[in-house]
C-alpha positions in Angstrom: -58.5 25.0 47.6 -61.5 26.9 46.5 -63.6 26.8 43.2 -66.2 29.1 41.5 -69.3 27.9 40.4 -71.9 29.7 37.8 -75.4 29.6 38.4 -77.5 31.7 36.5 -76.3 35.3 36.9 -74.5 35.0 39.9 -70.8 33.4 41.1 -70.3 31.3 44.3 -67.1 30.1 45.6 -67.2 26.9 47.3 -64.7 25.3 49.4 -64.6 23.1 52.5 -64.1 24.5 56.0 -63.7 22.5 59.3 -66.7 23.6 61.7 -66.1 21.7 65.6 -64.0 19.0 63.8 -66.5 18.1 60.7 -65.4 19.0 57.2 -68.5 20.9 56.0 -68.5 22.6 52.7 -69.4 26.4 52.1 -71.1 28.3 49.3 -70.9 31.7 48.9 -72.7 33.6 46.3 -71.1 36.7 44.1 -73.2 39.2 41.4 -69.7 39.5 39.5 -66.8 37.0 38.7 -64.3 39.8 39.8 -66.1 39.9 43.2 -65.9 35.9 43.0 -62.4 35.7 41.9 -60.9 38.2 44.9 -63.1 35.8 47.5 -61.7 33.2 46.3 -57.6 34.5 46.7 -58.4 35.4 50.1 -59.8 31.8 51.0 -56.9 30.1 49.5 -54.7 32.3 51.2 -56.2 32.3 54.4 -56.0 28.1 54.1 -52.4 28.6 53.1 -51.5 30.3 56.3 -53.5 28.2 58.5 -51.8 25.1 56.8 -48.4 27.2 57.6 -49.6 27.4 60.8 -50.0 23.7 61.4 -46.4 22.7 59.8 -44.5 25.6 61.4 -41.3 24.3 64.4 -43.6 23.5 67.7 -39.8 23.3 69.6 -36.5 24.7 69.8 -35.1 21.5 68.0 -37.3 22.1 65.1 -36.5 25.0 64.8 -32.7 25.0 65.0 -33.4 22.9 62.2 -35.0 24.9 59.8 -33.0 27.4 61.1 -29.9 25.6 59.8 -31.5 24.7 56.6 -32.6 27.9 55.4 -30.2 30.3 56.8 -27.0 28.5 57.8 -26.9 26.9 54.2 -26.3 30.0 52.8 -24.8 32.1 55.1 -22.3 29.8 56.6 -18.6 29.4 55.5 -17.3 25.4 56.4 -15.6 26.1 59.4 -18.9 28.0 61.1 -20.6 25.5 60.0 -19.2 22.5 61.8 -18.6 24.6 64.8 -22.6 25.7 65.2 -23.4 22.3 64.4 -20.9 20.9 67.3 -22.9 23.3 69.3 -26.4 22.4 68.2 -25.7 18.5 68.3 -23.9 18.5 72.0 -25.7 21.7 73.8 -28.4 23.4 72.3 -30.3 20.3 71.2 -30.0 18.1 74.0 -30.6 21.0 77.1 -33.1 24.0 74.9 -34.3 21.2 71.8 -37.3 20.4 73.9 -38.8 24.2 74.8 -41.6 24.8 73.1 -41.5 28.2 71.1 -44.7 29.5 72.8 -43.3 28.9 76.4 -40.4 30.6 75.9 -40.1 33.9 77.7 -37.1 36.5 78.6 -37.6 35.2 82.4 -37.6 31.7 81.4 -34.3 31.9 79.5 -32.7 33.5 82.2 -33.3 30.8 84.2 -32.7 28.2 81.8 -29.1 30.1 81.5 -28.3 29.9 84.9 -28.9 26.6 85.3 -27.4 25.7 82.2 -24.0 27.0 83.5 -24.1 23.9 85.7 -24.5 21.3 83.2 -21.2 18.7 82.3 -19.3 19.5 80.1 -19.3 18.0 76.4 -17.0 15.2 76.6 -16.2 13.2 73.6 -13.9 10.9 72.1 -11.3 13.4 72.0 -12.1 15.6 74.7 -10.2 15.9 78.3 -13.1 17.8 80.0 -14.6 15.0 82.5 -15.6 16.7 85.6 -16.5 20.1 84.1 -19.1 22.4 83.9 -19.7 24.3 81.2 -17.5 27.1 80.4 -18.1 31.3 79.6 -16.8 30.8 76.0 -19.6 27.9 75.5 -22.2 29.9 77.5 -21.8 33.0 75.2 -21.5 30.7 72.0 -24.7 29.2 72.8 -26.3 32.1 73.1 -25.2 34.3 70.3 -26.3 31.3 67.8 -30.1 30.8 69.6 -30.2 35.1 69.9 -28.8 34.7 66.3 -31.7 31.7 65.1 -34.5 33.9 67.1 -33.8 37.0 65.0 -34.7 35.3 61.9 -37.5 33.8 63.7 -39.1 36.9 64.1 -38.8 38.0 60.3 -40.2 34.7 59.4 -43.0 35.7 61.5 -42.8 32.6 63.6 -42.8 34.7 66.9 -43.6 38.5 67.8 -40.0 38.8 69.4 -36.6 37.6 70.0 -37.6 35.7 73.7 -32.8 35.8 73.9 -32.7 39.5 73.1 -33.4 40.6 76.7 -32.7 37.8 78.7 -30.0 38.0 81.7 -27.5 37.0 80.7 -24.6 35.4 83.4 -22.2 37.2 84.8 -18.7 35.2 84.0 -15.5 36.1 84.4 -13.0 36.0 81.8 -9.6 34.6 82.4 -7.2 37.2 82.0 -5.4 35.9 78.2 -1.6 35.2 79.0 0.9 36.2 76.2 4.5 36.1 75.3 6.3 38.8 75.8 9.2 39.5 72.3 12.0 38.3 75.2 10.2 34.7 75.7 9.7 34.5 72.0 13.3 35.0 71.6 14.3 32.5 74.3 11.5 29.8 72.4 13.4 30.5 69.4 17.0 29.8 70.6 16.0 27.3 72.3 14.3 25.7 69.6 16.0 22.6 67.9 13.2 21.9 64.9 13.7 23.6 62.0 9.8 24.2 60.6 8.5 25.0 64.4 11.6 27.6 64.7 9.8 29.0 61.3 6.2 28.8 62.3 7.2 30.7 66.2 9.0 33.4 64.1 6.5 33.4 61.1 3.6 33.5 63.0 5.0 36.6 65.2 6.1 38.6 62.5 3.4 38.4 60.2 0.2 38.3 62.9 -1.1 35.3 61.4 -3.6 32.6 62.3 -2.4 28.9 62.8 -5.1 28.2 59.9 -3.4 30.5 57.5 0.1 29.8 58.6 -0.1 26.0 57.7 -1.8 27.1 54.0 1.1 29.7 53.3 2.4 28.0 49.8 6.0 28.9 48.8 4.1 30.9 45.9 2.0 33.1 48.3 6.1 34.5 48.5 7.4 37.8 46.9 11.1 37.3 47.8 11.6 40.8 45.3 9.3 43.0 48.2 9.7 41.2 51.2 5.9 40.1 51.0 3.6 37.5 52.0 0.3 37.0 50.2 -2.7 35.8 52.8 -5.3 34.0 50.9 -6.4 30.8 52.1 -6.3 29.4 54.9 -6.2 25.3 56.4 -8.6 23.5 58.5 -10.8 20.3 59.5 -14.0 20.2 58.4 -17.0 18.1 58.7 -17.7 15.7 55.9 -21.6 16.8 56.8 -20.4 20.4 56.5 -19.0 19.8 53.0 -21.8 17.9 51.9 -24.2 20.5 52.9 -23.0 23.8 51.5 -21.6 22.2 48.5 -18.0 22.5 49.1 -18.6 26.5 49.1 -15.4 28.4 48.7 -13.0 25.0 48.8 -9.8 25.2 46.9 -8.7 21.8 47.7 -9.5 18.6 49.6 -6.5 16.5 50.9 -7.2 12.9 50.9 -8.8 11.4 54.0 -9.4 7.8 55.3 -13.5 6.6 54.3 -14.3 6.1 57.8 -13.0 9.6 58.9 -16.5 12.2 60.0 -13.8 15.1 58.8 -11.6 16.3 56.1 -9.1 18.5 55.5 -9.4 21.6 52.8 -7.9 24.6 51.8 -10.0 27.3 51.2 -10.9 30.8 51.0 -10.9 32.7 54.2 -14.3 34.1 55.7 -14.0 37.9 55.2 -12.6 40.2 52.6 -10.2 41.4 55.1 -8.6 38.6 55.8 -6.9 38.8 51.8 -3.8 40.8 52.8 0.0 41.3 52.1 2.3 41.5 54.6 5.8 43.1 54.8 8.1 40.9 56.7 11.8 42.0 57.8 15.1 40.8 55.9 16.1 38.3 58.6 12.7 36.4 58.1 13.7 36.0 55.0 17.0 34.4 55.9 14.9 32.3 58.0 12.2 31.3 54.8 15.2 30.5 52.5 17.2 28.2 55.0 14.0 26.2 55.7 13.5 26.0 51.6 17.4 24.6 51.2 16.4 22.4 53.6 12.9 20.8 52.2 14.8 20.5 48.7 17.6 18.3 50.3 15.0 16.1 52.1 12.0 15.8 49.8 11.7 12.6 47.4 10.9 14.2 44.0 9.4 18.0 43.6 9.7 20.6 46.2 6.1 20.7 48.4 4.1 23.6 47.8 3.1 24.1 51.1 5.7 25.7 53.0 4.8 23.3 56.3 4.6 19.7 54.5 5.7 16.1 55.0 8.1 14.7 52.7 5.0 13.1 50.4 3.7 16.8 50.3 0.7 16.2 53.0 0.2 19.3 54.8 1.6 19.5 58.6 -1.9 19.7 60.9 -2.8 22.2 63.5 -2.9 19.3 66.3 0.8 18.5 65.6 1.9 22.1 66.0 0.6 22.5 68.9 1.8 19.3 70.5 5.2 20.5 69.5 4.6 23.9 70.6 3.5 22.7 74.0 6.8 20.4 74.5 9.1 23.7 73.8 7.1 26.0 76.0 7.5 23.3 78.9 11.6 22.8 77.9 11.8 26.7 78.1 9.8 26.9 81.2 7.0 29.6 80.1 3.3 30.3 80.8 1.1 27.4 78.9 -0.1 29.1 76.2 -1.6 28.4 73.4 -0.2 28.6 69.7 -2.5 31.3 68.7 -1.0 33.6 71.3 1.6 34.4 69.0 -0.7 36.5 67.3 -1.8 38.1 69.8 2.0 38.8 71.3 2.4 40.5 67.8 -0.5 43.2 67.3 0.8 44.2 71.3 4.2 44.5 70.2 3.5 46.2 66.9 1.5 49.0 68.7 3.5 49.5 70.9 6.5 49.9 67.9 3.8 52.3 66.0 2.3 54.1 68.9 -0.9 53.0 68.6 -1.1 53.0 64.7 -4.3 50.6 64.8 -4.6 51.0 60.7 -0.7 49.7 60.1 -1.7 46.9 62.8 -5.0 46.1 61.4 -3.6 46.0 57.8 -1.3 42.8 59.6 -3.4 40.8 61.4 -6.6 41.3 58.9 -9.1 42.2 61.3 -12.7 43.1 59.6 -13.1 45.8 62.2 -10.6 48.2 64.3 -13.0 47.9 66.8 -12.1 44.3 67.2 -8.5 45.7 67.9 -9.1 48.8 70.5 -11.5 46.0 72.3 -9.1 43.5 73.1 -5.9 45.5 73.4 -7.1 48.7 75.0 -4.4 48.4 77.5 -1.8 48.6 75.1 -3.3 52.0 73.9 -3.6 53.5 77.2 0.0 53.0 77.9 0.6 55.0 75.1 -1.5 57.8 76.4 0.0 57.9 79.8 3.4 58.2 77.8 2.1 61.0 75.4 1.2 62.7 78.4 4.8 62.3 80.1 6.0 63.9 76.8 3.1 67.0 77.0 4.5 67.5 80.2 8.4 67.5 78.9 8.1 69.0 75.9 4.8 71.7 76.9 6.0 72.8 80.9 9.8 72.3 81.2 11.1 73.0 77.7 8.9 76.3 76.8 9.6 77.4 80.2 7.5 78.0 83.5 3.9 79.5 83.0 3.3 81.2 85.6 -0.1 83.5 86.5 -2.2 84.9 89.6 -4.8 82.8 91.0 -7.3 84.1 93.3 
């Protein structure tokens, strides 16, 4: 801080100033106050910044952390936050945590990335991973959340540029995703003795939707009048930290959970606008919804759940469980492992293919923020379409308006 001082005529500011480690104190003399006064704001400011300066992250781990604190707080839904901070505690922390800020170069990541690729897996308490390195998915993860933290570093000033923004990034290979094709789904569902997984498969393929918002569907998100499903929550395990942290943000219930449990699971709101959407589903889905509705009303003890997928004392079904289920049918019926999300992606290939490439009608299904998102992942589906528009240009153009025929030289 810095004070001014009257003598006579003239205004000095004094304040202290380290000179070669010693704390020496400066005087410095002004004809006018206003002359004094501006001196004075641009000492105090210049200590301010210097005091920044001294308190600002020195690592990686530092700054993750103010990184989560002042953006993740209030940018984060629940969900990203437990994920990035399953990311931050088990990769970024203990391999990058320790760089320091000014050491970090384009080159160095690079390196750090490539070696990186070679590290062990994460394996905890619930994990099967022993053995293995680390994978693409966690490679890229990792680096869109420290490219992600270094972008705010630089409008915070911290750095002059984002050090991830040009690095190399690995070359990885994808594995090719493996889906259900409409006949295997049918052969699941035959073959298919449980009443609510029969209902998820068929649910699930119909209406594009995500395991999440599949197990939150209430039997009042129904429109039995239009044929309709409204999307507008969705179901998942979240950090008790998580909770904790961003206030419950955008929770619309919290089922009970034992005291010692690090989780908890909540309905809430989904992340993006898009993902609030009716679907139209077909009359035989409907069949399928009011058999399964008999059915909970002859075996539940009091009212009817509201959840569509509940036990019998209305707690909702998890996403482990349908998955282990879904696993044991896939095995019975002798098909590709997949995973339960699949379905999902089985439907958006099977509805463009029924609209010929309608990527609106598909997108209004599966709420997808972006149709970008859809031609991306399912560009193969499109390009059959093309080759068979251009069987039809040839039918319709060549053959049926007759042979064109010219002189060429």
């Amino acid at each position: 801080m810095a004070s001014i001082v009257q003598r006579g005529n003239s205004y000095s500011v004094v304040y202290y100033k380290k000179e070669n480690g010693i704390r020496k104190q400066k005087w410095e003399s002004f004809r006018t106050e206003k002359d004094a006064l501006h001196r004075k704001y641009v000492v105090e400011h210049s200590q301010q910044i210097k005091k920044e300066l001294a308190h600002r992250p020195q690592t990686v781990e530092q700054l993750i952390q103010e990184y989560v604190w002042l953006y993740g707080r209030a940018k984060w839904s629940l969900s990203m936050y437990t994920s990035s901070w399953g990311l931050i505690q088990n990769y970024i922390n203990p391999y990058f945590g320790s760089v320091r800020l000014d050491e970090l170069t384009p080159r160095l990541v690079s390196k750090l990335y490539i070696e990186f690729q070679n590290e062990p897996r994460y394996c905890g308490p619930y994990h099967k991973y022993e053995g293995q390195s680390v994978s693409a998915s966690t490679l890229k993860s990792v680096h869109k959340l420290l490219h992600s933290a270094f972008e705010q570093v630089v409008l915070w000033e911290y750095v002059d540029r984002n050090p991830f923004h040009k690095a190399a990034f690995p070359k990885t290979k994808s594995a090719p995703s493996v889906f259900l094709s409409p006949e295997q789904i049918q052969l699941l569902l035959c073959h298919c003795s449980v009443s609510w997984l029969r209902l998820a498969i068929e649910l699930s393929f119909v209406c594009t939707l995500r395991r999440g918002e599949l197990l939150a569907l209430t039997w009042d998100d129904i429109n039995w009048e239009q044929n309709s499903l409204q999307i507008s929550k969705t179901l998942c395990r979240v950090s008790k930290d998580a909770m904790l942290m961003l206030e419950e943000r955008d929770v619309l219930r919290i089922f009970p959970a034992d005291a010692r449990s690090r989780t908890v699971l909540v309905l809430k709101s989904p992340k993006t606008e898009s993902s609030n959407r009716v679907i139209y589903f077909p009359p035989s889905l409907k069949h399928s919804l009011f058999e399964w509705q008999n059915e909970q009303k002859k075996s539940a003890i009091g009212e009817l759940p509201r959840l569509i997928f509940a036990y019998e004392d209305n707690r909702p079904l998890q996403g482990g469980v349908l998955t282990k289920h879904f696993q044991r049918l896939l095995a019975k019926c002798n098909l590709p492992k997949v995973t339960f999300h699949s379905l999902r992606h089985s439907s958006i290939t099977y509805k463009l293919v029924l609209t010929g490439g309608d990527i609106k009608a598909v997108q209004g299904d599966s709420g997808h923020s972006q149709a970008d998102m859809i031609t991306e992942i399912y560009g193969h589906i499109l390009d059959a379409n093309r080759r068979k528009s251009t069987e039809r240009f040839e039918e319709e153009f060549y053959q049926n308006c007759g042979t064109i025929s010219c002189n060429r030289t």
